[in-house]
C-alpha positions in Angstrom: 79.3 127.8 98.6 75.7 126.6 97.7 76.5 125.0 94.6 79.0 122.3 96.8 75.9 121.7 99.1 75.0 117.8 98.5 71.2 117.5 97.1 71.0 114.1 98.9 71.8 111.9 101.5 74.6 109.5 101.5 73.9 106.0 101.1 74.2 103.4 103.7 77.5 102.3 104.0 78.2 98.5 102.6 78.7 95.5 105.0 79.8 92.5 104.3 82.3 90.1 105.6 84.7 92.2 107.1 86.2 89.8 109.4 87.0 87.7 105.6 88.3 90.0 104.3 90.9 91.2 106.8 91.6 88.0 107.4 92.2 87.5 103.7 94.7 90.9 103.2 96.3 89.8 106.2 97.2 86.2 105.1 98.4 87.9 101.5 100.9 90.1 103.4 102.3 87.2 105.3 102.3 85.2 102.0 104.5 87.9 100.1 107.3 88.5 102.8 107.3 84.6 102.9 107.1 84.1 99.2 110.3 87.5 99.3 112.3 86.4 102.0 114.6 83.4 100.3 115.6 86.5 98.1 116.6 88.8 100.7 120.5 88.8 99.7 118.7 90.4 96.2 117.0 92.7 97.3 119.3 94.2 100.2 121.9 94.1 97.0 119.2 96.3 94.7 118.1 98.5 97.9 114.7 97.0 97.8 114.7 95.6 101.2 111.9 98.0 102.0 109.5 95.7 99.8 110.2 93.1 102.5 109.3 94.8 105.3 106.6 96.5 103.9 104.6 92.9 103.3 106.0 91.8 107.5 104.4 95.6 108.4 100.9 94.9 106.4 100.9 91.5 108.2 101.4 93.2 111.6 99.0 95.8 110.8 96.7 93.2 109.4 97.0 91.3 113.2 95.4 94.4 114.7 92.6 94.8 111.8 91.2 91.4 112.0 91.6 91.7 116.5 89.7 95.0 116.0 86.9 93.9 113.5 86.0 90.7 115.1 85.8 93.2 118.4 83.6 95.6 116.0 81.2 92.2 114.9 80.6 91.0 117.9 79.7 94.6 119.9 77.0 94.6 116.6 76.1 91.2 116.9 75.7 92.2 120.5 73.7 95.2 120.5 71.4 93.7 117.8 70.6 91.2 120.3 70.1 93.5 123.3 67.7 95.0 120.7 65.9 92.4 119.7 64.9 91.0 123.4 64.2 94.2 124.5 61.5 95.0 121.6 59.9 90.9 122.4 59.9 91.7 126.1 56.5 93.8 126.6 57.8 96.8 129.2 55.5 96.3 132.6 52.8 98.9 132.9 53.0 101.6 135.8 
């Protein structure tokens, strides 16, 4: 079991605009069931209905990614703040 032992630490994980890119994926989803629906007759014909509401799911989904993630910004935005007034703020001296 020691050789599966990592050697070293993970690395940070990436941030970046989260909130844009949710907010991206999420307006794609809604894009391809717009851009799918006039062809609905087609696909219920073929059985590929499923593709249809697989796109209006992802948008749904996508709904509660970008409500969560702006949530998740603003509690780090938040506690990076809280952080940063409490290390100007000198603490009183007993």
């Amino acid at each position: 079991m020691a050789k599966w032992t990592p050697k070293h630490e993970a690395p940070e994980p990436l941030e970046g605009p989260v909130v844009a890119t949710i907010t991206g994926g999420t307006i794609v989803w809604f894009v391809l069931f717009l851009v799918q629906l006039p062809f609905y007759g087609w696909f219920h014909d073929h059985g590929h209905t499923w593709w249809l509401w697989t796109c209006l799911a992802g948008g749904g989904l996508g709904l509660i990614g970008i409500w969560y993630v702006r949530k998740r910004d603003a509690a780090i935005k938040r506690a990076a703040a809280e952080e940063s007034t409490r290390t100007e703020q000198p603490t009183p001296a007993e």
